[in-house]
Backbone as JSON, one array per atom type, in Angstrom:
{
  "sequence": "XXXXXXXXXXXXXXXXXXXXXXXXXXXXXXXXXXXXXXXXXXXXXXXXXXXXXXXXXXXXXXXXXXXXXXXXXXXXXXXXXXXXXXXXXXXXXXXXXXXXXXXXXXXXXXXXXXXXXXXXXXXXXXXXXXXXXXXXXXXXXXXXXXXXXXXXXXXXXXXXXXXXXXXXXXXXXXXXXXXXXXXXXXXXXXXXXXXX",
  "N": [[40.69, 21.83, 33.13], [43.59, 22.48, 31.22], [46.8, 22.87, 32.71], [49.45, 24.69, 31.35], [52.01, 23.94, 31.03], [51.4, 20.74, 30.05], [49.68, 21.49, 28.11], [51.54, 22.43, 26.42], [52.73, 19.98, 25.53], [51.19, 17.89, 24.06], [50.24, 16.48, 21.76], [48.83, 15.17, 19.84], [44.68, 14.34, 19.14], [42.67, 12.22, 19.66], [40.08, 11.86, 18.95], [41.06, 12.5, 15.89], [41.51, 10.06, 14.23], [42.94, 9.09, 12.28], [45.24, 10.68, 12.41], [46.03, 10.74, 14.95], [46.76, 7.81, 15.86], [48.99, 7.99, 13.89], [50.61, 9.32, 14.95], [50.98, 8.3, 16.8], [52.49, 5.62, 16.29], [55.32, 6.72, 15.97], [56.83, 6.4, 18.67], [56.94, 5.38, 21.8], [53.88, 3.94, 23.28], [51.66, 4.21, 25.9], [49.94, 1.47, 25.9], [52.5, 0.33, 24.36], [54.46, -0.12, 26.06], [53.09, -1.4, 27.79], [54.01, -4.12, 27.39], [56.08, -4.25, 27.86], [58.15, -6.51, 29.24], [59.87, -7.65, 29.79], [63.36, -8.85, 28.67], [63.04, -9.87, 26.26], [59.87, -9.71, 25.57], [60.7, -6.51, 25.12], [61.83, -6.62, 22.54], [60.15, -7.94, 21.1], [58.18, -6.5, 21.04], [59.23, -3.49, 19.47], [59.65, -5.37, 17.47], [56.83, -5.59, 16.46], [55.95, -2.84, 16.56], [57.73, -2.02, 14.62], [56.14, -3.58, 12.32], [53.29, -3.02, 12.23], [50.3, -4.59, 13.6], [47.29, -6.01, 11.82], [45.24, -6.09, 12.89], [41.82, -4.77, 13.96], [39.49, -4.57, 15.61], [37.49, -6.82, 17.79], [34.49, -7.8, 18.6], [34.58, -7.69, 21.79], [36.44, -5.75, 21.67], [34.97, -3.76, 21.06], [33.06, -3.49, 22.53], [34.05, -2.49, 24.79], [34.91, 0.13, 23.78], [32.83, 1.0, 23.69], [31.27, 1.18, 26.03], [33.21, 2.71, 27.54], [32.47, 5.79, 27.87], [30.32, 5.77, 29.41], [31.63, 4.44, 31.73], [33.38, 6.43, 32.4], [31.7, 8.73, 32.4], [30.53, 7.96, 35.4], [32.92, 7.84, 36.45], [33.69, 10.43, 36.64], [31.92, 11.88, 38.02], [31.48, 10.44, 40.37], [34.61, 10.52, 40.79], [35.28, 13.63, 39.77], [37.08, 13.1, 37.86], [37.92, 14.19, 34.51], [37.06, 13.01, 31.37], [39.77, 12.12, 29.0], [41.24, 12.41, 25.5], [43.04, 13.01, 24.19], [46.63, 13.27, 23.26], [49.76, 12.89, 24.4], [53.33, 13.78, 24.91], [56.57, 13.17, 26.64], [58.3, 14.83, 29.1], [61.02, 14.96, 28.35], [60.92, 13.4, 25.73], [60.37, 13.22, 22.98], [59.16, 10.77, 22.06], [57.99, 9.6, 23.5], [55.38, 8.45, 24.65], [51.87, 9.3, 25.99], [48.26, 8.35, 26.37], [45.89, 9.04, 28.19], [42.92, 7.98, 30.02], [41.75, 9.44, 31.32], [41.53, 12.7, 33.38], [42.64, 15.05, 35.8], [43.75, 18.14, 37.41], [44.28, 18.85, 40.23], [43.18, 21.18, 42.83], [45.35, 21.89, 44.61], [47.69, 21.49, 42.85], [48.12, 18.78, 42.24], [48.56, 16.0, 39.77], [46.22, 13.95, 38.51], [44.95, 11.11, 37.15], [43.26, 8.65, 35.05], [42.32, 4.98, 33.97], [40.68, 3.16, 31.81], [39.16, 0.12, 31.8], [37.1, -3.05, 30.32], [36.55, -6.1, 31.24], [35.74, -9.29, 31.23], [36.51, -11.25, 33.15], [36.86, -11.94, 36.62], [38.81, -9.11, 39.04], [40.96, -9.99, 41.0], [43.53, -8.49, 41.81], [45.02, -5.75, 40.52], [45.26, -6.71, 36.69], [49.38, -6.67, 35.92], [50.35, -6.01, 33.21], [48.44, -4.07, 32.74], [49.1, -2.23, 34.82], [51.79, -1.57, 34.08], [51.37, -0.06, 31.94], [49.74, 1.62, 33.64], [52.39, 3.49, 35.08], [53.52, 4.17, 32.81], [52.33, 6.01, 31.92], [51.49, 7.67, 33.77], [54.42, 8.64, 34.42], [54.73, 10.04, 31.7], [52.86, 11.95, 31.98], [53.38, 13.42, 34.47], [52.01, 12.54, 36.6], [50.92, 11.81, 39.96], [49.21, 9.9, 40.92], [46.74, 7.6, 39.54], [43.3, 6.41, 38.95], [42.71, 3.15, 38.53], [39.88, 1.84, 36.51], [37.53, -0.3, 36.39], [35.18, -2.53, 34.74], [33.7, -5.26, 34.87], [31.76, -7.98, 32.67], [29.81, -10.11, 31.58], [28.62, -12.25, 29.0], [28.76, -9.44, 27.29], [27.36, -8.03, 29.41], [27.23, -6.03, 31.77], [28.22, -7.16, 35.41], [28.15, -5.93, 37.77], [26.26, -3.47, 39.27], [27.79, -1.06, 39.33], [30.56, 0.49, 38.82], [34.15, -1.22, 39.31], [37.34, 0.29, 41.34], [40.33, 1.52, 41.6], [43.1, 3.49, 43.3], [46.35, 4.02, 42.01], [49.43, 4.22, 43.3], [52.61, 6.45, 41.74], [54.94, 4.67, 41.22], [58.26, 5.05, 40.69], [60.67, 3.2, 40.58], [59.61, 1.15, 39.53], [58.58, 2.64, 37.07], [61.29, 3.95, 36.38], [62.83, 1.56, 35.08], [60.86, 0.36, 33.4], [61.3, 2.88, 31.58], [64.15, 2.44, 30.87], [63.5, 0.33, 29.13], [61.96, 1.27, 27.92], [63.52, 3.17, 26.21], [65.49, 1.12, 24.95], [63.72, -0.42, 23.64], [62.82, 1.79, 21.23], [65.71, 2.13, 20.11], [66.06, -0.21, 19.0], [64.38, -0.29, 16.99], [65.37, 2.42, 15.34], [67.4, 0.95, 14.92], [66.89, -0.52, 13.02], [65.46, 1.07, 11.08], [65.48, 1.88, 7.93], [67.56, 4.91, 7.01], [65.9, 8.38, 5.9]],
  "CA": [[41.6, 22.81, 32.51], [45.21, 21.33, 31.41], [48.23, 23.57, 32.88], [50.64, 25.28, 30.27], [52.86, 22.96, 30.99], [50.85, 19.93, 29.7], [48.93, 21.74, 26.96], [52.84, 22.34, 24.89], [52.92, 18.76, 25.13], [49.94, 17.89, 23.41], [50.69, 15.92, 20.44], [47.33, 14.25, 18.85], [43.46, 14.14, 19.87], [42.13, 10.49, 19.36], [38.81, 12.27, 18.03], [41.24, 13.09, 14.78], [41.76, 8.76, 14.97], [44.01, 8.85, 11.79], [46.22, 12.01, 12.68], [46.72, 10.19, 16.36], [47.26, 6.66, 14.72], [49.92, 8.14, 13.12], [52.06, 9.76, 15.75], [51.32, 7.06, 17.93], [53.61, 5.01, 15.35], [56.56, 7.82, 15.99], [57.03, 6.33, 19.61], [56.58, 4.06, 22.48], [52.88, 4.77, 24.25], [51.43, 3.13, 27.37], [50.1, 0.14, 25.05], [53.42, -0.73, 24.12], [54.89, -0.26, 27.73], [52.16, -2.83, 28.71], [54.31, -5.22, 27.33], [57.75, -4.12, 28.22], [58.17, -7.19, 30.67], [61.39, -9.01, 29.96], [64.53, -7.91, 27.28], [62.64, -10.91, 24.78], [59.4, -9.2, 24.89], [61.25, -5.59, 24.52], [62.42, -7.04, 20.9], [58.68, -8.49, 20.44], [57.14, -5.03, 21.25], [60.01, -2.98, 18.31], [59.36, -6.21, 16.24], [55.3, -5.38, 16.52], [55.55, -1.66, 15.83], [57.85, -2.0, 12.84], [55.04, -4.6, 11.33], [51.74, -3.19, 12.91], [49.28, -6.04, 13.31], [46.16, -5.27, 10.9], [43.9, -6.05, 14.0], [40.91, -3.49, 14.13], [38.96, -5.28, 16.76], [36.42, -7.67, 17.79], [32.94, -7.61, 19.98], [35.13, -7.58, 22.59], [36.81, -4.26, 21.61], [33.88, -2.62, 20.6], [32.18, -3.51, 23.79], [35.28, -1.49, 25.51], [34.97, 1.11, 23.14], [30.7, 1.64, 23.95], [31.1, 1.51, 27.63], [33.94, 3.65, 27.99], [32.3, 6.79, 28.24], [29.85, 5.59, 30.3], [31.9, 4.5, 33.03], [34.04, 7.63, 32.18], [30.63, 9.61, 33.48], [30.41, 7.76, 36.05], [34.31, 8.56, 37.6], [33.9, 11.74, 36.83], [30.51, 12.15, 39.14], [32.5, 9.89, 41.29], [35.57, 11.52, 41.84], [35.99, 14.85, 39.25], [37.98, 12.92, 37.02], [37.36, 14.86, 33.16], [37.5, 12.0, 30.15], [40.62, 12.63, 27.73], [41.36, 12.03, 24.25], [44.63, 13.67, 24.12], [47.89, 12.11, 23.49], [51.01, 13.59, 25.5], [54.38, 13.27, 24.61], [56.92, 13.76, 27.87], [59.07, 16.35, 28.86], [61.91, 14.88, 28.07], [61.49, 12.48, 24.77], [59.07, 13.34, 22.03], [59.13, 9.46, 21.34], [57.54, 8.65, 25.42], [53.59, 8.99, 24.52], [50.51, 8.36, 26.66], [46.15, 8.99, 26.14], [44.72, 8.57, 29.38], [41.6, 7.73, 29.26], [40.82, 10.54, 32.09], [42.23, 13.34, 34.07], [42.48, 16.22, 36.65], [44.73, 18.66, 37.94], [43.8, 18.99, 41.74], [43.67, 22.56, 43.06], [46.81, 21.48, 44.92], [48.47, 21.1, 41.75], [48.55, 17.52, 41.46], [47.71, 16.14, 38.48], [45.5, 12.54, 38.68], [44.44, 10.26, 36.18], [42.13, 7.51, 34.64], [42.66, 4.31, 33.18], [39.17, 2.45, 32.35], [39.06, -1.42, 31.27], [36.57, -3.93, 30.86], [37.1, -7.41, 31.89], [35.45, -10.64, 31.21], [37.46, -11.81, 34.57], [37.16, -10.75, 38.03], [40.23, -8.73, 39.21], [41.65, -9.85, 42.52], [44.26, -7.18, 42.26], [44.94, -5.12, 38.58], [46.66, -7.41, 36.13], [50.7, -6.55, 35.86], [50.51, -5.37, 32.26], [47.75, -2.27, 32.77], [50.2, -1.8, 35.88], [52.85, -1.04, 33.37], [50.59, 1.29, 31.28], [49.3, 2.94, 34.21], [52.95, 3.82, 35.37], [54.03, 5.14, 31.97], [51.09, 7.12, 31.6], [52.28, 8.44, 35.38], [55.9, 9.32, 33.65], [54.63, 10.28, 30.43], [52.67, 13.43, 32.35], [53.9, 13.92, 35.19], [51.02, 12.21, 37.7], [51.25, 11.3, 41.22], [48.16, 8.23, 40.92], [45.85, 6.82, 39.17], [42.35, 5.66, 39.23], [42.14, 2.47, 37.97], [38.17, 1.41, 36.79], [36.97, -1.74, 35.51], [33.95, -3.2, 34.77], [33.12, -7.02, 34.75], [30.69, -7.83, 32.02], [29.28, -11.47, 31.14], [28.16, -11.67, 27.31], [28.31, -8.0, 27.47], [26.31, -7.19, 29.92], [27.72, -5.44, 33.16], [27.9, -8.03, 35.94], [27.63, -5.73, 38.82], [25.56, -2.1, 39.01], [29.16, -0.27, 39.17], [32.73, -0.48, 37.81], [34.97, -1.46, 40.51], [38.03, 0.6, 40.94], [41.43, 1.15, 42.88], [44.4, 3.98, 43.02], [47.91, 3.5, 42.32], [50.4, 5.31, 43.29], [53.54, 6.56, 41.2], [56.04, 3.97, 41.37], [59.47, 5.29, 40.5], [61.61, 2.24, 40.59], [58.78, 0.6, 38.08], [58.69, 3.94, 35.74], [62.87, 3.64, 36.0], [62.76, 0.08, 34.54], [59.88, 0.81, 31.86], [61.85, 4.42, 30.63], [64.97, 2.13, 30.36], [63.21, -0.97, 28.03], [61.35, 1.76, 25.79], [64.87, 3.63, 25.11], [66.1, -0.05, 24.18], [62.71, -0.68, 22.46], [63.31, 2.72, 20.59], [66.66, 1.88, 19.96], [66.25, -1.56, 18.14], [63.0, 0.33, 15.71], [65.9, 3.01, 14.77], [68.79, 0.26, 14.24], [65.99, -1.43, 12.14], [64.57, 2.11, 10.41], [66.13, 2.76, 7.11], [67.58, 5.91, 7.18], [65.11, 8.91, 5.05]],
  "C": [[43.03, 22.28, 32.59], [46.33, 23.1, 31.76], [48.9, 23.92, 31.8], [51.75, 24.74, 29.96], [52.54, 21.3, 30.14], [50.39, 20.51, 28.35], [50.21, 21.63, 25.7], [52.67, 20.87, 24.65], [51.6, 17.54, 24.65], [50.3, 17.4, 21.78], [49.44, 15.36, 19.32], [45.92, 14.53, 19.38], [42.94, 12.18, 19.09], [40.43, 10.82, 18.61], [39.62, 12.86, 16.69], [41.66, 11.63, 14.89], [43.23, 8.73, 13.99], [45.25, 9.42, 12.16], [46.61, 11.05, 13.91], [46.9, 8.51, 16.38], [48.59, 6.95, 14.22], [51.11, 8.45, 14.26], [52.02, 8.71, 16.74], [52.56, 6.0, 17.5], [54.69, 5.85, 15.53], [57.2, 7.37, 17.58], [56.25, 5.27, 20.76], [55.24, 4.73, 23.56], [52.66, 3.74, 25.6], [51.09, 1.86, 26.92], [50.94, -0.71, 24.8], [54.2, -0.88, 25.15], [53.95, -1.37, 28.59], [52.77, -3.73, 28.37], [55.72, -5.53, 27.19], [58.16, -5.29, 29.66], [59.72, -7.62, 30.57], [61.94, -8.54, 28.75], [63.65, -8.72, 26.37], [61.5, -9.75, 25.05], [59.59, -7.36, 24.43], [61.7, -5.74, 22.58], [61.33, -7.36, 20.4], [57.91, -7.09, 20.15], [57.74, -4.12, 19.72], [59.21, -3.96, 16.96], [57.86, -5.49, 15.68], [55.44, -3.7, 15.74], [57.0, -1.32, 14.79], [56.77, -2.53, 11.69], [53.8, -4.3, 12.45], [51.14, -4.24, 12.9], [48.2, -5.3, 12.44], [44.73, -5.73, 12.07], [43.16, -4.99, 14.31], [39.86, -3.94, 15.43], [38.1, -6.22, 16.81], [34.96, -7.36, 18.31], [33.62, -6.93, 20.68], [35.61, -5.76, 22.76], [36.08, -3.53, 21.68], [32.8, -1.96, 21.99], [32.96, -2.84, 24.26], [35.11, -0.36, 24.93], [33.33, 2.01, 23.46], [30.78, 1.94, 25.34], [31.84, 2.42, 28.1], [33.09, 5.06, 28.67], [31.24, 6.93, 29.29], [30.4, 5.15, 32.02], [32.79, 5.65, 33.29], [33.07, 8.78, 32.98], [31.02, 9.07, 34.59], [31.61, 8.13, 37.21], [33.98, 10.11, 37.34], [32.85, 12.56, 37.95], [31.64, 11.56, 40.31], [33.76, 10.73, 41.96], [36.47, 12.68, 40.99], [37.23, 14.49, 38.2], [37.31, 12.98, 35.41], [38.36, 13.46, 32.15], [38.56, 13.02, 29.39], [40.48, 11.91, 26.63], [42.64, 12.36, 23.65], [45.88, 12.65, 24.22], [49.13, 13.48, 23.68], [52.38, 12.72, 25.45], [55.25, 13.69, 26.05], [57.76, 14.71, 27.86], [60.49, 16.28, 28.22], [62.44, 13.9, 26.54], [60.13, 12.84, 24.13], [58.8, 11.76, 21.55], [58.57, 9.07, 22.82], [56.39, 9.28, 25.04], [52.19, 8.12, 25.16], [49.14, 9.3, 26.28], [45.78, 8.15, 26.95], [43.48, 8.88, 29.51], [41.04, 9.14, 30.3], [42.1, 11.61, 33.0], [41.77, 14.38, 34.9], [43.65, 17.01, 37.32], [44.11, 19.37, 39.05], [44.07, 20.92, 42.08], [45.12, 22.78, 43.8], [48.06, 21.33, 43.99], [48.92, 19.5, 41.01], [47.8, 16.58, 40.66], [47.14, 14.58, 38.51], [45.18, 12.27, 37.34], [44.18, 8.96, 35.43], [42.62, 6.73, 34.21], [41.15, 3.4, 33.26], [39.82, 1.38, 31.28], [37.73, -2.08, 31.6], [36.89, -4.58, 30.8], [35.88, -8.3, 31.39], [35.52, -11.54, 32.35], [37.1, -11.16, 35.53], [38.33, -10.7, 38.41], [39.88, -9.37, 40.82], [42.52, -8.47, 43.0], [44.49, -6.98, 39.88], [46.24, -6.02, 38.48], [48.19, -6.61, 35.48], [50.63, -5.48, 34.42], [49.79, -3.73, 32.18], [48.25, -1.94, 33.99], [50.78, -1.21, 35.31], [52.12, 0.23, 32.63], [50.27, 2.15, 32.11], [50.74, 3.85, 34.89], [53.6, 4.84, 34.4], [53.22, 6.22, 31.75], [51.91, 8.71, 32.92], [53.88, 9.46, 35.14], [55.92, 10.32, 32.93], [54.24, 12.11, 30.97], [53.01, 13.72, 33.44], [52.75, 13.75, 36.45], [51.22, 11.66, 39.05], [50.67, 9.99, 41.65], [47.43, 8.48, 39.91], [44.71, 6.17, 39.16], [42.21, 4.58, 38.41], [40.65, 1.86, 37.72], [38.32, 0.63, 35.66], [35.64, -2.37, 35.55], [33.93, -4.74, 34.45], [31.94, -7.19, 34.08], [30.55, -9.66, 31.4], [28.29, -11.46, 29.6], [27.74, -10.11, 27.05], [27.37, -7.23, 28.14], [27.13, -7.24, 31.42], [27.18, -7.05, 34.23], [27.73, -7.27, 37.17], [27.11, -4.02, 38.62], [26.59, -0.87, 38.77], [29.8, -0.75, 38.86], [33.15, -0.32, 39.75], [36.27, -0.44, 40.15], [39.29, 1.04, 42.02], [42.65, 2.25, 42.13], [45.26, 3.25, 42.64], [48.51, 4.11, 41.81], [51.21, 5.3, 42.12], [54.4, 5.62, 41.7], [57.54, 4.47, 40.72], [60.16, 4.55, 40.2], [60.95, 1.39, 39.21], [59.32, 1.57, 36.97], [60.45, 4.08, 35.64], [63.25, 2.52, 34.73], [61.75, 0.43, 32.8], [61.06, 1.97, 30.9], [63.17, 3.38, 30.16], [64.74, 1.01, 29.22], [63.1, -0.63, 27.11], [62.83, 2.21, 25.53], [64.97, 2.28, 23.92], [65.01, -0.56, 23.14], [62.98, 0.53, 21.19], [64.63, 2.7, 19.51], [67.06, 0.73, 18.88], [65.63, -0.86, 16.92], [64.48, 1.19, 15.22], [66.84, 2.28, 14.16], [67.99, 0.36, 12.94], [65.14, -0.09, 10.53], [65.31, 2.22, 9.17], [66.46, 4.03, 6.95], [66.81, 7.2, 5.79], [65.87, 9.76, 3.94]]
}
């Protein structure tokens, strides 16, 4: 059940793909915060969503796209975390938008949520970039952690009987840094926007 607070900010469902396609283009989501690393790729990221790529996916994707909901059961048996589809704009910028892949709002009030990946790779520790996504996501609604889950799969086929998976906390000082790249990402797309 999403809070009253969360539900106003409720911008898309990803089961309407075009409708949430579309507003995703209106603003910077956790995707393009995955690649807010350095001021150059801040200008690469604007560059990118002025000129979408026409990339729809590969195997690869698709295989991410089939398993999802399966390891999505599986956290949620695990640890009560309900799959989303929802995209969430923040409280303070209708242009700051995240769709986490899962969520919960604790009877405590605090609000958790999902990020699932598969891999090809084994993680040592989660790579830097779905760091960045999982922090904006953290911003975007207002979350305290994170379950990250990943699965390891060898020609598509699961390499171990479970997904592996690992908190992480709210970082503040990160989500500072990110909120200040997208403005400037934001900022370049409007120089660049013709005005309507």
């Amino acid at each position: 059940m999403l809070a009253e607070s969360l539900r106003r900010r409720v911008v898309a469902d990803s089961g309407h793909r075009a409708a949430w396609l579309q507003a995703r283009l209106r603003g910077v989501t956790a995707t393009d915060a995955a690649h807010l690393a350095t001021d150059r790729s801040v200008v690469q990221a604007a560059w990118h969503k002025l000129h979408p790529p026409t990339f729809t996916g590969n195997a690869y994707t698709e295989h991410g796209k089939a398993r999802e909901p399966i390891v999505a059961e599986w956290a949620r048996r695990r640890y009560g975390l309900n799959p989303s589809t929802l995209l969430f704009r923040s409280e303070t910028s209708a242009e700051h938008l995240a769709t986490p892949d899962g969520m919960i709002l604790r009877p405590d009030g605090r609000l958790e949520l999902e990020e699932i990946k598969t891999t090809t790779k084994p993680w040592r520790h989660i790579p830097r970039p779905y760091l960045r996504q999982v922090w904006w996501q953290q911003y975007v609604l207002g979350a305290e952690r994170t379950l990250v889950v990943w699965e390891e799969h060898r020609d598509f086929v699961p390499v171990e009987p479970e997904p592996r998976c690992r908190w992480v906390d709210r970082d503040e000082n990160e989500i500072e840094i990110l909120v200040r790249r997208a403005e400037r990402m934001l900022a370049i797309i409007h120089e660049r926007t013709p005005a309507a």
